[in-house]
C-alpha positions in Angstrom: 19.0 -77.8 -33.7 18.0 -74.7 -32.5 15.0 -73.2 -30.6 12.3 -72.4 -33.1 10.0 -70.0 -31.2 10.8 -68.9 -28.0 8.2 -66.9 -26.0 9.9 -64.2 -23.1 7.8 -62.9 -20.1 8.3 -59.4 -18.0 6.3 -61.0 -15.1 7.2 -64.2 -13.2 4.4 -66.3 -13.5 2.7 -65.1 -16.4 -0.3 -67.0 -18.2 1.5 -68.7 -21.4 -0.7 -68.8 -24.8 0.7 -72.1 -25.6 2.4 -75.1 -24.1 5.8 -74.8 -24.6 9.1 -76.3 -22.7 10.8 -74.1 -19.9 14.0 -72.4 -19.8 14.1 -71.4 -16.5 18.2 -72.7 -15.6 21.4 -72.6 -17.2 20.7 -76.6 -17.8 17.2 -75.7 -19.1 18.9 -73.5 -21.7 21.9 -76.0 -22.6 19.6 -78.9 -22.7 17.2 -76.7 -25.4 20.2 -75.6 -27.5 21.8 -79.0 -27.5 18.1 -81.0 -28.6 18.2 -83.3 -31.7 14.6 -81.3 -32.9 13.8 -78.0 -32.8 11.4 -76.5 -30.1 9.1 -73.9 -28.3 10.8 -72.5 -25.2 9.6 -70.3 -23.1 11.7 -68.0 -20.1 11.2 -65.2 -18.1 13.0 -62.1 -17.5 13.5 -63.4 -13.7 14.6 -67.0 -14.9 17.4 -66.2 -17.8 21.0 -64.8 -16.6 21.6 -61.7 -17.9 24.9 -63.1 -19.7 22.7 -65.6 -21.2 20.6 -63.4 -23.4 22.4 -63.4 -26.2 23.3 -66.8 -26.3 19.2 -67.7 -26.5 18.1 -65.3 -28.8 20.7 -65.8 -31.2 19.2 -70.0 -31.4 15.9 -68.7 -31.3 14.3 -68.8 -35.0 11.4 -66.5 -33.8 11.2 -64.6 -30.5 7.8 -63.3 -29.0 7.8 -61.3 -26.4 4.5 -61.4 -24.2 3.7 -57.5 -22.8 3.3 -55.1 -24.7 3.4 -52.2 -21.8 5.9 -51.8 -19.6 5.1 -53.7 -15.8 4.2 -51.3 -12.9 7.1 -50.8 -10.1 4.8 -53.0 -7.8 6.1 -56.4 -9.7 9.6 -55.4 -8.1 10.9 -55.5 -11.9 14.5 -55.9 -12.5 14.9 -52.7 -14.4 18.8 -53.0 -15.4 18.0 -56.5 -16.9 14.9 -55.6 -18.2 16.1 -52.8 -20.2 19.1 -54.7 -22.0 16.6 -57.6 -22.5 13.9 -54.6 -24.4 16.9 -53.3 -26.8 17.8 -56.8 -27.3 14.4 -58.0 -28.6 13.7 -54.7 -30.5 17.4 -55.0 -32.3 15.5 -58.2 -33.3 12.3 -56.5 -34.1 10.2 -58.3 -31.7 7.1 -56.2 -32.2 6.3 -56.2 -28.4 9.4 -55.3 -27.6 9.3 -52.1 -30.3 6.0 -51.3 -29.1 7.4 -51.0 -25.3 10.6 -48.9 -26.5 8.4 -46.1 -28.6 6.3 -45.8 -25.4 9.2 -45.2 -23.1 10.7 -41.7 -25.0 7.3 -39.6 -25.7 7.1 -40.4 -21.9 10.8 -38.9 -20.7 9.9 -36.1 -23.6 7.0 -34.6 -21.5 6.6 -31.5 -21.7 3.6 -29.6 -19.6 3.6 -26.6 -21.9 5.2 -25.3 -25.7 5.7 -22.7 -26.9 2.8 -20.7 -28.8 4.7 -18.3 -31.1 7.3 -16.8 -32.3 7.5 -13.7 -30.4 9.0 -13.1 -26.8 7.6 -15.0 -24.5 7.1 -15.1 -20.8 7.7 -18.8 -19.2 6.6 -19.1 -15.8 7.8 -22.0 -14.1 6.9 -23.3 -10.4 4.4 -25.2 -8.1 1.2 -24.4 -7.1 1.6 -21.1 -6.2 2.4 -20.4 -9.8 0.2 -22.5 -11.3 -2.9 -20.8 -9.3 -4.7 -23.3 -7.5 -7.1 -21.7 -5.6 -7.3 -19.0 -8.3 -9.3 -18.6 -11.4 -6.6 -18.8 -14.3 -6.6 -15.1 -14.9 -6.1 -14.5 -11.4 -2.3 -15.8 -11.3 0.5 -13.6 -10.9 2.0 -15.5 -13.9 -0.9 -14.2 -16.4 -1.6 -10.8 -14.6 2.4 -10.4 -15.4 2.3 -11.2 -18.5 -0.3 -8.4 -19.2 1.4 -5.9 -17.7 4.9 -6.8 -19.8 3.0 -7.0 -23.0 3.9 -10.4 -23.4 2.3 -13.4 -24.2 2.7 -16.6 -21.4 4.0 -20.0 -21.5 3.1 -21.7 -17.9 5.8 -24.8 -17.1 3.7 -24.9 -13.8 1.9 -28.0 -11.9 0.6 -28.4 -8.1 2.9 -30.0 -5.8 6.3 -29.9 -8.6 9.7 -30.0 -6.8 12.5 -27.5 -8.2 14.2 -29.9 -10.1 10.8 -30.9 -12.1 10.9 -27.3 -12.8 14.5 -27.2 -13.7 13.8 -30.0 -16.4 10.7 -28.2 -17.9 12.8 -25.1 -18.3 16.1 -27.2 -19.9 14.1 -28.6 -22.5 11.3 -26.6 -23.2 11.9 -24.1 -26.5 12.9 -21.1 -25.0 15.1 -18.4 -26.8 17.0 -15.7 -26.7 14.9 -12.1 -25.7 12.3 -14.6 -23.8 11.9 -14.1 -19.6 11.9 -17.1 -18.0 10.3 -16.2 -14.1 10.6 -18.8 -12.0 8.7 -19.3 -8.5 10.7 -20.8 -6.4 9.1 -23.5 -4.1 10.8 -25.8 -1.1 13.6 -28.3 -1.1 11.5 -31.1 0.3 10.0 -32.3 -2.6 10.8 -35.8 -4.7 10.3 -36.9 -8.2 8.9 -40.4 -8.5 8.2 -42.5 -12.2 4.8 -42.1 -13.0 4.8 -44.1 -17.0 8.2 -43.1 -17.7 7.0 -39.3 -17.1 7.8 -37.8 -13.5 5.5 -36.8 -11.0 6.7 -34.5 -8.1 5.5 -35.4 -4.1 5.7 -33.0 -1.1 8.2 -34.1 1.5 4.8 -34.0 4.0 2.9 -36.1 1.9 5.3 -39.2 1.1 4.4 -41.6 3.6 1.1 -41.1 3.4 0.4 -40.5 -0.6 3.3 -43.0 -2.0 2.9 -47.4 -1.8 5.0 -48.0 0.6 6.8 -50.2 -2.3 7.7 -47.1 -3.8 9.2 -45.3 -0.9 13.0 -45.4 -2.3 13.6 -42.4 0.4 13.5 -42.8 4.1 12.6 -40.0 6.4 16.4 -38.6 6.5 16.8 -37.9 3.3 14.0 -35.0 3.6 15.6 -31.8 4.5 19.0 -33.8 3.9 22.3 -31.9 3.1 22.2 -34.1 -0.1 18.6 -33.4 -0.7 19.3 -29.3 -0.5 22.6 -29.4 -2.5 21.1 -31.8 -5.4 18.3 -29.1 -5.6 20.6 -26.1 -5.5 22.4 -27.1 -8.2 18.8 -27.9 -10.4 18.8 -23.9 -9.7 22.2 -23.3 -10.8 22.0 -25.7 -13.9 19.1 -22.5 -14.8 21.1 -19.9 -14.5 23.7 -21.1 -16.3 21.9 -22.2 -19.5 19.5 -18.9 -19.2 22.7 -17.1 -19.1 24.3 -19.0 -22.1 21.2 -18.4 -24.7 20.4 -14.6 -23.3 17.4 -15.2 -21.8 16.2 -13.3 -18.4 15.7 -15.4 -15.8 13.6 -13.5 -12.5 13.7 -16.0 -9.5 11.1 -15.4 -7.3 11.6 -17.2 -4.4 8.2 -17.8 -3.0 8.6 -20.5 -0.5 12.3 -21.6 0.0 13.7 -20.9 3.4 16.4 -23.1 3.5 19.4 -23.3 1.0 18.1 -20.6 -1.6 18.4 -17.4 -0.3 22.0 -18.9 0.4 22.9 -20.1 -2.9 21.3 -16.9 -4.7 22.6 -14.2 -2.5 24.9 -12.8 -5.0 22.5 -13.3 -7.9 20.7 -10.4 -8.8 18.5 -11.2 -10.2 16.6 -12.8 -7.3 13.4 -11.5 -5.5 12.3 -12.7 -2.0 8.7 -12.9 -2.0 8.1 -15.0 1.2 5.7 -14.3 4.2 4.1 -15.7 6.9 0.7 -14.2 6.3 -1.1 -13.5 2.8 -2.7 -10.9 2.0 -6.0 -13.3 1.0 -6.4 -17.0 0.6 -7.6 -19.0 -2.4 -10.8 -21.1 -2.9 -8.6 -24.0 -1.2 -8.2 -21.6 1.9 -4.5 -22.8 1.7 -3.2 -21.6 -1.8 -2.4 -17.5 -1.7 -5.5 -15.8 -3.3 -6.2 -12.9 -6.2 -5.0 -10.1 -3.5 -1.9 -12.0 -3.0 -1.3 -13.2 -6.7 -1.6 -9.3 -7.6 0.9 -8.9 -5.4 3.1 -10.8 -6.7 2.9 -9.9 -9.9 3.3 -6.3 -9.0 6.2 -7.1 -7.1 7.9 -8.8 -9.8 7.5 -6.6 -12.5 8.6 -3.5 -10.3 11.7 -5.9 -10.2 11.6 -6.1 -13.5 11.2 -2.8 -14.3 14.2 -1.6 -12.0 16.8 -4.1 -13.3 15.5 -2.8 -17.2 15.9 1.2 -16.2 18.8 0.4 -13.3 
């Protein structure tokens, strides 16, 4: 006989809606397939072997899968298994499991800004600096750029983003050819944690003390690494490459890197150092660079611009 409806769980003690007999061991599973009447089994993700999987869905009549949202990271989920288990079910089209799986893509599609038209645009990509904080919206260098090239903006910008956030926003966003892409350039120290199958960016200054500790997959060596400065590096080069591929202008404006960048970028031209040790003013935040220093900027950059157009 075979199981007739078998309920799975993503958590390891979970409340089950109805009485039904565990499948919790190899024996548990060979005992239910091997039963003269059919029954109502119930397992978890933690208690069936992942080479087992197939074997108890395919003598399950009718599979129910109890979550419909993904666990947290705090339930110390086994992702790999967890995953296979997900296609599995939907294959099956156990509606949980479908549910789960059309929430997971929109997430990993994120974008933080689209495009707006169909004429040239200017994308500015970057952290905090370029997003303004500490500056009305019409104070950044990104908008007061965009007036002075005649061009509408696109800001792929967020407080506290690492380069390789950036990086992604710029690979996938729609950008075309006779667009400028500029792209503030912020420090290497920065990693990109799961935050409902999106990314969120953390400062390397700010991970022990912002992050649950069960989410600290990085210890203290691994900021300002070798690893850590190559694997952003080549987020930058991944850029150039694809700017340069779909003949788009890409102006790095390296705002805050004082590590590998100026490095890497040295025979790039197409590269402006905008660092300092003093602004010229500060923002609301009396941390963030203010108008003085976003105008600044922007003039810098365009003069740059302007030069590499007429040079």
């Amino acid at each position: 006989m075979s199981i007739s409806k078998l309920y799975i769980s993503l958590f390891q003690d979970p409340d089950w809606p109805i009485e039904a007999v565990p499948v919790f061991t190899k024996k548990d599973l060979s005992t239910a397939i091997k039963a003269d009447t059919s029954l109502i089994c119930k397992t978890t993700i933690y208690d069936i072997d992942i080479l087992d999987i197939d074997m108890i869905i395919d003598h399950a009549d009718e599979i129910y899968l109890l979550e419909d949202s993904y666990p947290p990271d705090s339930q110390g989920l086994k992702n790999w298994e967890t995953f296979q288990l997900l296609n599995k079910l939907a294959d099956r089209n156990v509606a949980n499991a479908i549910i789960i799986r059309d929430y997971i893509t929109p997430g990993l599609n994120m974008l933080h800004a689209t495009r707006s038209t169909d004429e040239s645009i200017l994308w500015t990509a970057g952290c905090s600096f370029t997003a303004g904080i500490g500056v009305d919206w019409e104070q950044r260098y990104g908008y007061l750029l965009a007036e002075k090239l005649g061009m509408p903006e696109v800001s792929l910008s967020r407080g506290g983003s690492s380069i390789g956030w950036s990086a992604d926003q710029i690979l996938r966003s729609d950008i075309r050819s006779g667009d400028t892409v500029v792209w503030g350039l912020t420090d290497t120290t920065r990693v990109d944690l799961n935050d409902n199958f999106s990314l969120k960016s953390c400062p390397g200054n700010q991970y022990f003390t912002n992050v649950h500790k069960e989410k600290q997959y990085w210890n203290i060596d691994y900021f300002g690494s070798l690893s850590q400065e190559v694997s952003t590096a080549r987020s930058v080069l991944q850029v150039i490459n694809y700017c340069s591929k779909i003949g788009v202008k890409l102006v790095l404006a390296n705002l805050l890197n004082i590590t590998i960048m100026p490095i890497v970028l040295h025979n790039y031209k197409n590269t402006i150092d905008l660092t300092t040790e003093e602004y010229l003013d500060l923002g609301t935040d009396n941390d963030h660079p203010g108008p003085k220093q976003h105008r600044h900027y922007a003039n810098e950059i365009y003069n740059f611009i302007e030069g590499n157009n007429n040079g």
